[in-house]
BADRENVO-140490 format. One record per residue (C-alpha): residue number from 1; x, z, y. Coordinates in steps of 0.1 Angstrom, whole numbers, plus 5000, padded with zeros to 4 digits. Each point is the difference from the previous one (the first is absolute). Layout:
 pos    x    z    y
 NUM    X    Z    Y
...
//
This chain:
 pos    x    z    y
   1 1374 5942 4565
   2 5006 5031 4978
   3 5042 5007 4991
   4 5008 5013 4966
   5 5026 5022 5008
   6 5031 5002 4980
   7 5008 5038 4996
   8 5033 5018 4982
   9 5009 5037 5001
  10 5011 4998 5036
  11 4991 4962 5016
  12 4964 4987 5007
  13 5000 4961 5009
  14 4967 4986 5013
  15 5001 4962 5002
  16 4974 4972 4994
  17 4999 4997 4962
  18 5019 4975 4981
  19 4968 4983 4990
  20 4995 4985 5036
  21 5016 4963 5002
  22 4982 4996 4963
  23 4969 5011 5012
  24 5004 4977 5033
  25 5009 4972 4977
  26 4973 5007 4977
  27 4976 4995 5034
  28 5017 4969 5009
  29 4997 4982 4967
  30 4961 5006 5007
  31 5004 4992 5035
  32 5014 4967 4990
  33 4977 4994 4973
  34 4970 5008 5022
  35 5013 4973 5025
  36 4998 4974 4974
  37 4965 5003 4993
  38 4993 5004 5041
  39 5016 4965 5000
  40 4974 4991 4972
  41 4973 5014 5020
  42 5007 4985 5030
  43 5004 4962 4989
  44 4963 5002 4995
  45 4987 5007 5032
  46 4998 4979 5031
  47 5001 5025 5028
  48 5029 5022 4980
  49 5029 5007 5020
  50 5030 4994 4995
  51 4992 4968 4977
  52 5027 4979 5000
  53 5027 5031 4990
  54 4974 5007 4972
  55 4999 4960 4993
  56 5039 4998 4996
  57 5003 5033 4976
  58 4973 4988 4977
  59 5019 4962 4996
  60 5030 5022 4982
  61 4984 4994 4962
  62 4996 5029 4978
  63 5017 5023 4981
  64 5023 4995 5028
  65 4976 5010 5035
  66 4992 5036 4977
  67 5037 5001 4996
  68 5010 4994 5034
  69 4974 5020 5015
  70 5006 5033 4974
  71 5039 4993 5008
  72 4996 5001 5033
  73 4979 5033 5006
  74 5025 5018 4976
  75 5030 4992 5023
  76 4984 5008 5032
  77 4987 5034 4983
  78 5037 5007 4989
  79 5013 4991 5039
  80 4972 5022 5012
  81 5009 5030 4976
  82 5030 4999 5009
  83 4995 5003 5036
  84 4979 5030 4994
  85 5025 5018 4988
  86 5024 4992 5018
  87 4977 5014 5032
  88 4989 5031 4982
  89 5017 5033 5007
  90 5018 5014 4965
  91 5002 5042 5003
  92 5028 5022 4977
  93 4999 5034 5009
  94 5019 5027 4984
  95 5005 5037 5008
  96 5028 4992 5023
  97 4998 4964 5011
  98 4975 4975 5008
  99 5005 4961 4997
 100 4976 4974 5019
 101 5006 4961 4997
 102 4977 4976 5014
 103 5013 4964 5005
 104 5035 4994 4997
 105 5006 5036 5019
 106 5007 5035 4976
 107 4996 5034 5019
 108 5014 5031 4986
 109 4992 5033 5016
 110 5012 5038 4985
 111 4972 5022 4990
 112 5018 5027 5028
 113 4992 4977 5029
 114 4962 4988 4996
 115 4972 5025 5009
 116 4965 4989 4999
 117 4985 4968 4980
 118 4968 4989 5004
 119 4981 4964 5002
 120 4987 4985 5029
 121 4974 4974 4993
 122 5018 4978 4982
 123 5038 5014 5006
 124 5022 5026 4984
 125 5014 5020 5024
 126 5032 5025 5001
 127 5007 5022 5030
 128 5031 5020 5003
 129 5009 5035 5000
 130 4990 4999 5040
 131 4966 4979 4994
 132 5020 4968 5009
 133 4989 4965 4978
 134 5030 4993 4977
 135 4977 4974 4984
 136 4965 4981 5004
 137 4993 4973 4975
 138 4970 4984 4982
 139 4987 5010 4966
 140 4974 4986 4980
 141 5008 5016 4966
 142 4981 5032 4987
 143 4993 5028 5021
 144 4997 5029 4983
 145 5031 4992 4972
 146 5020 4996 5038
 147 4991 5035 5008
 148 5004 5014 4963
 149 5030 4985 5002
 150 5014 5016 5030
 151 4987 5033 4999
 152 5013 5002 4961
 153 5038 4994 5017
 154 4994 5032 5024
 155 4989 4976 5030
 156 4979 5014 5027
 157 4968 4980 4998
 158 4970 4996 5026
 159 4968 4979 4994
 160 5003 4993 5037
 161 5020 4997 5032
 162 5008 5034 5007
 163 5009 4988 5041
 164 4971 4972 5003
 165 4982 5022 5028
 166 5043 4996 5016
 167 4992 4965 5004
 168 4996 4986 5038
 169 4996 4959 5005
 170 5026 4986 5017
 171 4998 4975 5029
 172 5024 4983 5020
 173 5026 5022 5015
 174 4989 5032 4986
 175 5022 5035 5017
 176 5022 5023 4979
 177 5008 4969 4967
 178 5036 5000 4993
 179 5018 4974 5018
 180 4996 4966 4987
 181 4969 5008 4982
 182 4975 4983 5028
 183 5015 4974 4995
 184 5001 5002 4963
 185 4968 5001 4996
 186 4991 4976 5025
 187 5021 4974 4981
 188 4980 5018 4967
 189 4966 4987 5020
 190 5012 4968 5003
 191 5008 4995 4968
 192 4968 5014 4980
 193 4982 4975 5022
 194 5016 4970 4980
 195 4993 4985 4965
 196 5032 5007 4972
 197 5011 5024 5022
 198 5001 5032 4976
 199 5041 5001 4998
 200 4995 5004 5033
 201 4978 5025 5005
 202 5020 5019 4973
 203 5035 4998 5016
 204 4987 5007 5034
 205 4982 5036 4978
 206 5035 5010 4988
 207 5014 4997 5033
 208 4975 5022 5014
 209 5006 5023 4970
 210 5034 5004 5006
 211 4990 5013 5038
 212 4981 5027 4985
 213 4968 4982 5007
 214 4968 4998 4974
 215 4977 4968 5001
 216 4963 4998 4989
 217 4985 4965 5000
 218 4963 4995 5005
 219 4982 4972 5010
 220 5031 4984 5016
 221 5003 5029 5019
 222 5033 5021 5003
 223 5001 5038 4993
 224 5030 5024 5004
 225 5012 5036 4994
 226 5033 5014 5007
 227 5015 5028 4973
 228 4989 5038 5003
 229 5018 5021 5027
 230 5032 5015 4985
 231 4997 5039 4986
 232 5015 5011 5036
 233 4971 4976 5018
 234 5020 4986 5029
 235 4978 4969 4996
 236 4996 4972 4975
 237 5027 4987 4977
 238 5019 4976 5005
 239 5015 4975 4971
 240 5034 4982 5004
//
């Protein structure tokens, strides 16, 4: 879905426009009315599923089964706009700060510490100043206003994953991870094998962030890179 972004002399917001939960509604009153005249349809027809359901809807007398059908879609539209944006990632980047909040979470980095941003398939992603992942989160909202948007604020902006090819699959036990990040990411594994598990998933990402490690999903499948070398190269670096 495209953002409109909101610019001023030195902010650019992108966000799912405001237009969203009335558009969602707009769909659900159709929704609902469409379900009405499914119920109509169905009535008619001895092999129909879902019969009796369409039976009962169609006993409610009219104006009041349009009503109630209409009423309906509209309030599941609202719940469902709603939703969306509460999951969608909102992005205000200025010359010297950047602001990300997704959920009931808000993220502010300073211009001075984030070095590269590029998308990923379907996620934003900032890497430090030493090619560590500050952050990695979805984004459905226009690409190219996203990389106006940065690169307009001074941002350093690739149309791809400068380190992909630094990328090696990890399995069980892998040599030379931090400590604790086996079994980070073993837990990780675990976890993106379940249903309603993305909380999950994104906690046990952080964590490994915050070891210095980077993590590519595909497929179920875990991939990791540590930071560049420090300038003196006495091996990889190391995050607190």
């Amino acid at each position: 879905m495209k953002a409109i972004p909101e610019q001023s002399a030195d902010v650019t917001v992108l966000a799912q426009p405001v237009w969203l939960v009335p558009a969602f509604a707009a769909a659900g009153a159709l929704l609902g009315w469409l379900v009405k005249l499914l119920a109509n349809w169905l009535v008619g027809w001895d092999w129909a599923p879902l019969k009796g359901p369409a039976k009962l809807l169609n006993s409610i007398p009219e104006p009041w089964l349009t009503v109630l059908g209409v009423t309906a879609g509209v309030l599941l539209g609202v719940l469902v706009g709603f939703i969306a944006l509460h999951e969608s990632l909102t992005v205000r980047v200025s010359d010297t700060r950047l602001t990300l909040k997704i959920r009931d979470e808000t993220r502010e980095l300073r211009r001075a510490d984030v070095g590269t941003v590029f998308l990923d398939g379907k996620f934003l992603v900032l890497l430090g100043r030493h090619t560590e992942e500050l952050v990695r989160e979805p984004f459905d909202l226009n690409r190219a206003a996203l990389a106006t948007a940065f690169t307009t604020h001074g941002y350093a902006w690739a149309a791809e994953d400068p380190h992909r090819a630094d990328f090696h699959l990890w399995v069980p036990d892998t040599p030379g991870l931090p400590v604790g990040a086996n079994a980070l990411l073993t837990a990780r594994a675990h976890a993106m094998r379940k249903t309603d598990s993305g909380e999950d998933v994104r906690a046990l990402r952080a964590e490994l962030n915050a070891l210095g490690l980077a993590v590519r999903d595909e497929s179920k499948r875990q991939y990791w890179r540590l930071p560049a070398p420090p300038p003196d190269g006495n091996g990889p670096l190391r995050l607190p």
